[in-house]
Every structure is written in structure tokens, then in C-alpha cells.
KOLMI-617517 format. One record per residue (C-alpha): z negated, y negated, x negated. Coordinates in steps of 0.1 Angstrom, whole numbers, plus 5000, padded with zeros to 4 digits. Layout:
# residues N
<pt Z="Z" Y="Y" X="X"/>
...
This chain:
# residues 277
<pt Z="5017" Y="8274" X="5636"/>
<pt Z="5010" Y="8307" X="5613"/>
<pt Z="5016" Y="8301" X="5577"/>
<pt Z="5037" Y="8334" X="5574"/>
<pt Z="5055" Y="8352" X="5600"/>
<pt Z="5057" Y="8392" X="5602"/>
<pt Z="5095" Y="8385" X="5602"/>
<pt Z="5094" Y="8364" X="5571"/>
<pt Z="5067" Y="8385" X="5552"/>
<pt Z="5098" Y="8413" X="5559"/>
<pt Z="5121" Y="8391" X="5542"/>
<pt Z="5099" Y="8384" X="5514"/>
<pt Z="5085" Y="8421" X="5503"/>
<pt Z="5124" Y="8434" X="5508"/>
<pt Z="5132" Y="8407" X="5479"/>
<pt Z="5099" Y="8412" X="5461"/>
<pt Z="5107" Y="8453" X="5463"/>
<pt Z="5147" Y="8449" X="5453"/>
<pt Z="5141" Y="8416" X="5430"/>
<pt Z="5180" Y="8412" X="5438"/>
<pt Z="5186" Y="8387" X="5470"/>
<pt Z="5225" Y="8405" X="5472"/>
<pt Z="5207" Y="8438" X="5475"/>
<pt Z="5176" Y="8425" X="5498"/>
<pt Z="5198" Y="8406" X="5520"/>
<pt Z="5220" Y="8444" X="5522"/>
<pt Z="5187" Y="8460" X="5532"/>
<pt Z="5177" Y="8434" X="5562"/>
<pt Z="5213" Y="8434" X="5570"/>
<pt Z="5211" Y="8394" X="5569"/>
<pt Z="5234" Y="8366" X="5555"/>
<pt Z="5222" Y="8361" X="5517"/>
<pt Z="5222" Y="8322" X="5522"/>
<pt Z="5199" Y="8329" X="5551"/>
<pt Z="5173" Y="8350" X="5530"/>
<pt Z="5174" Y="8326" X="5501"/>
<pt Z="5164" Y="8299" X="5528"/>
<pt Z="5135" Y="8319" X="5545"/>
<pt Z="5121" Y="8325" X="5512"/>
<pt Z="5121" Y="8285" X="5503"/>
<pt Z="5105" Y="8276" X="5536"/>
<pt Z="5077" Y="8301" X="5525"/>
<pt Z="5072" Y="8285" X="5493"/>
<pt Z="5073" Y="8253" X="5509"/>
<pt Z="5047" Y="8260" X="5532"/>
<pt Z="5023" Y="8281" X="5512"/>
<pt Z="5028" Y="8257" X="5482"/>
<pt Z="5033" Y="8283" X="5458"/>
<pt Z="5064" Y="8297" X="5438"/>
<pt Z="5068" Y="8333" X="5446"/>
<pt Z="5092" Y="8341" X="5426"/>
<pt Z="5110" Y="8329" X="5390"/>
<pt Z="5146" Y="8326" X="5398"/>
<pt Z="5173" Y="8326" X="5365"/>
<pt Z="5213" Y="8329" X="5368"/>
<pt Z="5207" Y="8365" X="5356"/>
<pt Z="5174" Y="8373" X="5369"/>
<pt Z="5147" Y="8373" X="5398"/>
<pt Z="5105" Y="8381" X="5385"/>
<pt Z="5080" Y="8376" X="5407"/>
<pt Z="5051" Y="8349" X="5394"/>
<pt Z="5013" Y="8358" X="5396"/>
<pt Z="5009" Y="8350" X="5435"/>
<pt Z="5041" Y="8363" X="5440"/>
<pt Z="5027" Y="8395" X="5433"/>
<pt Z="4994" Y="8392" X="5449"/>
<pt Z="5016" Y="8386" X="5482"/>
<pt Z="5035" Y="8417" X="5475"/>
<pt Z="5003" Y="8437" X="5474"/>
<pt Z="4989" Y="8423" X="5503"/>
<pt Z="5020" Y="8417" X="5524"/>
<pt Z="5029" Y="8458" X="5520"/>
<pt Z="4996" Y="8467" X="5534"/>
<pt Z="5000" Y="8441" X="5564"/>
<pt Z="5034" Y="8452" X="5576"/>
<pt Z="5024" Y="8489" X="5575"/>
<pt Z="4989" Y="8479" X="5590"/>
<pt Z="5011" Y="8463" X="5621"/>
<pt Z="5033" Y="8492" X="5619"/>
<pt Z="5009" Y="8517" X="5629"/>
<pt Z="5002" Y="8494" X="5657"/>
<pt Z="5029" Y="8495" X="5670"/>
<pt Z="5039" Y="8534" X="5667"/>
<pt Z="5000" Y="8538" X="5686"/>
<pt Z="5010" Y="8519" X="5712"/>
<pt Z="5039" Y="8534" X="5714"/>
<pt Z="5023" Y="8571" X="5714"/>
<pt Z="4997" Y="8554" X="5741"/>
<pt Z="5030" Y="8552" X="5767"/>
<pt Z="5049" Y="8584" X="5754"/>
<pt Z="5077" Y="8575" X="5767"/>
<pt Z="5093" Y="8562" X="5737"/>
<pt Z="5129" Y="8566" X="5726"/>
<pt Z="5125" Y="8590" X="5697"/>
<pt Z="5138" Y="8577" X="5664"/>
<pt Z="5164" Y="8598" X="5642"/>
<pt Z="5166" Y="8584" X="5606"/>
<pt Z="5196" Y="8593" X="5587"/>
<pt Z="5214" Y="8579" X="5553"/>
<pt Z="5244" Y="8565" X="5560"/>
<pt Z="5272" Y="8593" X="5561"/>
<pt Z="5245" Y="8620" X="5547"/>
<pt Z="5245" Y="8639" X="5583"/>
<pt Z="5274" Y="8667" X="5568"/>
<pt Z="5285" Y="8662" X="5606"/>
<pt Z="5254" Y="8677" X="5617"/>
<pt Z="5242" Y="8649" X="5641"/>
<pt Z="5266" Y="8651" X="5666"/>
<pt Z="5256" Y="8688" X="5677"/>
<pt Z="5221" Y="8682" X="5673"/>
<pt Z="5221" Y="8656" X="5692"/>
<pt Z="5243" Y="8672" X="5720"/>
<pt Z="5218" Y="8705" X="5718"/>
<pt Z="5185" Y="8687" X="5719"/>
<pt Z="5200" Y="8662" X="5748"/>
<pt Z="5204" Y="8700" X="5770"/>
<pt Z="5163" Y="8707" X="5770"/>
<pt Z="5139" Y="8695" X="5796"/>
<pt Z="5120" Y="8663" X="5782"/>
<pt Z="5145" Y="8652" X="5761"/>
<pt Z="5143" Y="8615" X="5755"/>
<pt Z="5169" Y="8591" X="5745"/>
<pt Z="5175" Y="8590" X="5703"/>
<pt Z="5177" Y="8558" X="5685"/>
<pt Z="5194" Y="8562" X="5655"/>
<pt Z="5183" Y="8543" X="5620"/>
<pt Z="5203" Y="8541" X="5587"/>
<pt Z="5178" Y="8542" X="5553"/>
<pt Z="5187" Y="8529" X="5523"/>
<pt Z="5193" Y="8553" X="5492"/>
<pt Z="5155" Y="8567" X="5490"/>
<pt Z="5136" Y="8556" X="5519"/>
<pt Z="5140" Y="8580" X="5545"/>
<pt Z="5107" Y="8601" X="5537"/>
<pt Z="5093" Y="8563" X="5540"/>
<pt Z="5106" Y="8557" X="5571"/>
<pt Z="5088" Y="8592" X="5584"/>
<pt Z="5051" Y="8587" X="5568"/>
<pt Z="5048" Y="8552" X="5579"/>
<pt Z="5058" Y="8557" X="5614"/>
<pt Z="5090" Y="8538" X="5617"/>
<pt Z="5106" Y="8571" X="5625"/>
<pt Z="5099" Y="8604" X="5645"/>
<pt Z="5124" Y="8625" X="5622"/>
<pt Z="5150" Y="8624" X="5603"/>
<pt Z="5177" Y="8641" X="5579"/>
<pt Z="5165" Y="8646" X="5541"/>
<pt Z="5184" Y="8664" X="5510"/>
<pt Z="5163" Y="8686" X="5490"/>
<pt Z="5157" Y="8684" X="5459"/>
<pt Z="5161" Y="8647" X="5459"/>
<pt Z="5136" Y="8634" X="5488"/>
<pt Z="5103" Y="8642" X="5483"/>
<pt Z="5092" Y="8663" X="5512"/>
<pt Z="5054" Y="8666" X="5502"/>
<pt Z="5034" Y="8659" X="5541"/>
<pt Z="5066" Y="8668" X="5560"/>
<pt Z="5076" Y="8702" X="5583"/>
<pt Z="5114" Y="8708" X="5575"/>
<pt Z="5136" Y="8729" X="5584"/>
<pt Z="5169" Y="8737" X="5562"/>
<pt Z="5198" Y="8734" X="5580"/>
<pt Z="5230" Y="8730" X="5558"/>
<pt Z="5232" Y="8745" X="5522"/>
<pt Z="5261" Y="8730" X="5501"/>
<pt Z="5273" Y="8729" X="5464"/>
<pt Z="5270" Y="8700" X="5442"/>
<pt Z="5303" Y="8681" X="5428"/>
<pt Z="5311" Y="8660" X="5393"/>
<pt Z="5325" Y="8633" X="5415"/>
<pt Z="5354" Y="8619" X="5385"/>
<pt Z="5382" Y="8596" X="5386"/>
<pt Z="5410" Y="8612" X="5389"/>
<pt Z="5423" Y="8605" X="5355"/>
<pt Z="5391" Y="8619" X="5334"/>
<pt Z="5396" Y="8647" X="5310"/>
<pt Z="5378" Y="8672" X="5332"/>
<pt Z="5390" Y="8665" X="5367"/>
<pt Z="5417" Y="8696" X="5366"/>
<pt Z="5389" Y="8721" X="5359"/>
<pt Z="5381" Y="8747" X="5387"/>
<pt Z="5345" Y="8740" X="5375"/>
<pt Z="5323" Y="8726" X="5350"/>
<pt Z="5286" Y="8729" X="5336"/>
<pt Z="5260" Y="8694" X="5334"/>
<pt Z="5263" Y="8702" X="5296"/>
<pt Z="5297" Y="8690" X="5301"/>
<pt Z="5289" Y="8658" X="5310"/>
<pt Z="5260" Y="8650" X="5288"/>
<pt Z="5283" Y="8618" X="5272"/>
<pt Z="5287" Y="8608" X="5304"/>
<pt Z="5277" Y="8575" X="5317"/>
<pt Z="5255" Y="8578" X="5356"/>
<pt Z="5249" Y="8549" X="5375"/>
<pt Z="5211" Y="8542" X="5387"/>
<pt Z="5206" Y="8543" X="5426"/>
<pt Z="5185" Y="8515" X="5439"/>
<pt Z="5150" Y="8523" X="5445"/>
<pt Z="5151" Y="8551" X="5428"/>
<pt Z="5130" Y="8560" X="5396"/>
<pt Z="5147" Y="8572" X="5366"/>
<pt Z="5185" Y="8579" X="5364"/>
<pt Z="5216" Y="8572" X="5346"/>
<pt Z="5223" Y="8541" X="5323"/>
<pt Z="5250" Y="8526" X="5340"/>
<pt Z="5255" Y="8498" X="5366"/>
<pt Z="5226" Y="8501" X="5396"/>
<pt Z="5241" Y="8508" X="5426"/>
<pt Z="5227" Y="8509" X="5468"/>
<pt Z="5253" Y="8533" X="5485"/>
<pt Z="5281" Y="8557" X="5480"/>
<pt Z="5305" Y="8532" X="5488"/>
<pt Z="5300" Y="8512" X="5452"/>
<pt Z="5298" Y="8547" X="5436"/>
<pt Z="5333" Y="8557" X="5447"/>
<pt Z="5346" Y="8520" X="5433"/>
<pt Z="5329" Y="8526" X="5401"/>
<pt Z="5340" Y="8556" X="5397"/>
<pt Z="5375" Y="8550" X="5404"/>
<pt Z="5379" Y="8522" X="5378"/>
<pt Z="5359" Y="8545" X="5346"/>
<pt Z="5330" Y="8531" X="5352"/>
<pt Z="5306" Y="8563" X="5361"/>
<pt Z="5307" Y="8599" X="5374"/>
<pt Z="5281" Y="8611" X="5392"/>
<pt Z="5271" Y="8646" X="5406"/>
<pt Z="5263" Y="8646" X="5443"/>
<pt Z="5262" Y="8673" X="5472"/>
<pt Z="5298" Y="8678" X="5484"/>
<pt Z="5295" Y="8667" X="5517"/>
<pt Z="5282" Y="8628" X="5505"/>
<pt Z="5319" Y="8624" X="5493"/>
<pt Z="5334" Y="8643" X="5518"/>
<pt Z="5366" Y="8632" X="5527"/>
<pt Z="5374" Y="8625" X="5490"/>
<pt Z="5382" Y="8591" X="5487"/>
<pt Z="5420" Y="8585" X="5470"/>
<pt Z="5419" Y="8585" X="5432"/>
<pt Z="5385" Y="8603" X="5430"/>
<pt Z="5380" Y="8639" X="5418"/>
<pt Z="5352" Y="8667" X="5428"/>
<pt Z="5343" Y="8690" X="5406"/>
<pt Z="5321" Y="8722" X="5413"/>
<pt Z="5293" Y="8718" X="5392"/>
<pt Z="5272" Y="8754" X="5394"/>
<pt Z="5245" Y="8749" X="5370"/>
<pt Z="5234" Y="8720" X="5391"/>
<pt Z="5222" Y="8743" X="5417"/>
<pt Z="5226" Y="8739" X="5454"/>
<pt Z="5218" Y="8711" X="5480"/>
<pt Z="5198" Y="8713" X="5515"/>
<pt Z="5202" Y="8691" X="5542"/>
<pt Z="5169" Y="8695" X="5561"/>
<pt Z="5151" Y="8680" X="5595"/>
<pt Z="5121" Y="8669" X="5589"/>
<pt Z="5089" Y="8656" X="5610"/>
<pt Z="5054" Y="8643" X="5596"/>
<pt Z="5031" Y="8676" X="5592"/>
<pt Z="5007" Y="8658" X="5618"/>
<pt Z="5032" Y="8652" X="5644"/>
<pt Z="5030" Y="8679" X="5672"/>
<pt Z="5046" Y="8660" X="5702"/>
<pt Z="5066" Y="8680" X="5726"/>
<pt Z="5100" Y="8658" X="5721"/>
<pt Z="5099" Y="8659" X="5687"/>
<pt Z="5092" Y="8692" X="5685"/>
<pt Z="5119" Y="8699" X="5709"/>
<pt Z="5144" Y="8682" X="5684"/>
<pt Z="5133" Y="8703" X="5657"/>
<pt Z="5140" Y="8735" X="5672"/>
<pt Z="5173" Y="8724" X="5684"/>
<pt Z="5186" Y="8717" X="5651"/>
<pt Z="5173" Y="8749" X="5640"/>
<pt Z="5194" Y="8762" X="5663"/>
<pt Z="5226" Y="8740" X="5653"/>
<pt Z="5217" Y="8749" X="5616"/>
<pt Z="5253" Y="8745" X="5598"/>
């Protein structure tokens, strides 16, 4: 038998990555008990600790992190296999990947206007976590994909903007701003932002993975935030939004890898374009 599985190297660089089996266990979509499990039997049969495990904390040990290193570079070494095999067959189902409620309900017509051209192919849809979308596209593991600009970093990609929207104080509904028509960032310079998973920099408050903690923080005084409008459109009850001009605008945009000239993807591309909200 192999000493390590691709499936439980997966497991083990999503824990190493989020250091957080709650958040890792989120990510793989997998029962926590499950993950805590896999990683054991690893352990066990490498006969190494990976990983330093406190009440309050999870730190990876010395061979911890040399896994780390060389797991990363395995998993995307098998996933370029795979996409080139793939590619070999062109007849793949081409892969949409999208942040979970971050479409501005753009996907529905794009997918209805790309399904009318000749050589359309079927779309599999995948949901990223908080920052990994551009990942997603440069590694392979998807043909395209909705980012917001400025926040992804679309360095190596082709986009095109299809949506341009303000962005919102998002405020409980009892904070001393949220009956303003608008306010400035300066205004919330004593404010306290959360810190998004897997993202560098950031507020000082709680880390958070989605919108759907950042609204229950918020509610309760926890955190405001500023997003684009559409990530908390509907408003949730007893949350505020607040235009927030000095913040500048958002841009939802499609984007494809800059090498990336096949004919379906392309065809999706111009599609959107055409869809462009």
C-alpha cells in the first residue's frame, strides 16, 4: 500500500494551509471528526507528528512543514496531469469557478447565452473559498471564472469587466452611522474589520471564511466591513449598507488564463461580454 494517498495529502495541505481543522474541514466540505482522523492515520503511518495540536492552537512541527512544501508541489504536479489529459480529449466539461453568491446574478444569463453557440459544452460549476479563485484558474482546476477587481489579483489572466457596482459600510442596524445617505472610510477609521481567511493583511477583528459569519458578526457589534453591494444583496435583517464613495467602485470580471486560446472557452468569454450587466 502507498504511504500517502493524493486524497489524504488533500486533507493534509488544506489543514497545514488553514491551521484550523473547523475551517479545513469547511474547505474539503468533510465532517471535522473525519479530517481529524485522516490526519492521525497519516501520522501513524509515516511515524511522524505533523502537526502540534493545543486547545487554542494548531503549528505545524519541522516535517510537518517539509510535507507542506513538498505535498503543494505534488498535488499541482498531478493536477496538470490531469487538465493535459483532459485537453488531450477536448471534450471536457468546461469548469466555471465562482465565490459563493459573488455572481451579482450574472451566471444565469451567461450561462443561458453561451449554452446558444455552436460547440458549447456542458459547465460544471465550482465554489472557491474567499481568495482562491485566481488559484483555481493558474493551476488548472478551472477554465474560468468570476473575479472582483481590485481584490483578486488578475496578474496572467484575460478579463473582461462585466458588472460595475458601488461599495457599502455593511453596519448593524443600530450603529451610529447606519441612517447616513453616505459616509467616507475616514469615517470608520475606529472601526473594528474582521480578517478573511486566506487573505493577507486586514482588519483586527475575528477571522472569518464567508459572508455568512460576516453578516452574524456584524449583526451582534462585532465588525463592519465594506464590500461591493451586490455580496450582501438581499440585505440580511438587522444589517445596514451604507454607500461608501471614497472607496471607489467594484468590477465583477470573467476571466481565463492569458495562455488559454481554446475555442469553448473562448466562446464563453464573448458571451459574457455580451451579457455584461
Amino acid at each position: 500500500m502507498d504511504l500517502l494517498e493524493v486524497r489524504e495529502l488533500r486533507y493534509f495541505v488544506t489543514v497545514a494551509e488553514e491551521l484550523h481543522f473547523g475551517r479545513a474541514a469547511g474547505r474539503l466540505a468533510v465532517a471535522q471528526p473525519a479530517l481529524s482522523k485522516t490526519i492521525k492515520r497519516i501520522e501513524s503511518r509515516l511515524r511522524v507528528t505533523l502537526f502540534d495540536r493545543t486547545s487554542r492552537s494548531v503549528v505545524l512541527t519541522p516535517a510537518g512543514a517539509a510535507l507542506l512544501e513538498h505535498g503543494r508541489h505534488a498535488l499541482n504536479a498531478m493536477t496538470v496531469a490531469v487538465r493535459n489529459t483532459q485537453r488531450a480529449a477536448d471534450d471536457a466539461p468546461l469548469r466555471f469557478v465562482i465565490k459563493p453568491g459573488g455572481d451579482a446574478n450574472l451566471l444565469s444569463g451567461i450561462l443561458a447565452a453561451y449554452a446558444e453557440q455552436p460547440g458549447a459544452r456542458r459547465v460544471d460549476i465550482l465554489f472557491s473559498g474567499a481568495a482562491d479563485r485566481t488559484d483555481h484558474l493558474r493551476d488548472g482546476r478551472a477554465d474560468a471564472g468570476l473575479l472582483y477587481a481590485p481584490f483578486d489579483d488578475l496578474g496572467g489572466l484575460v478579463t473582461e469587466t462585466l458588472h460595475v457596482e458601488d461599495r457599502v459600510a455593511v453596519l448593524p442596524e443600530s450603529h451610529r452611522l447606519a441612517g447616513r445617505d453616505s459616509i467616507s472610510l475616514g469615517d470608520l477609521s475606529n472601526e473594528v474589520f474582521p480578517r478573511w481567511a486566506g487573505v493577507p493583511g486586514g482588519g483586527s477583528g475575528p477571522e472569518i471564511a464567508d459572508a455568512g459569519e460576516l453578516i452574524a458578526l456584524v449583526r451582534i457589534g462585532r465588525v463592519v466591513a465594506v464590500l461591493p453591494r451586490s455580496l450582501v444583496t438581499p440585505v440580511a435583517p438587522g444589517i445596514v449598507c451604507v454607500p461608501v464613495p471614497d472607496a471607489g467602485p467594484s468590477r465583477i470580471v470573467i476571466a481565463r488564463r492569458n495562455d488559454d486560446h481554446r475555442e469553448h472557452v473562448t466562446l464563453l468569454i464573448a458571451a459574457a461580454s455580451r451579457r455584461r450587466g
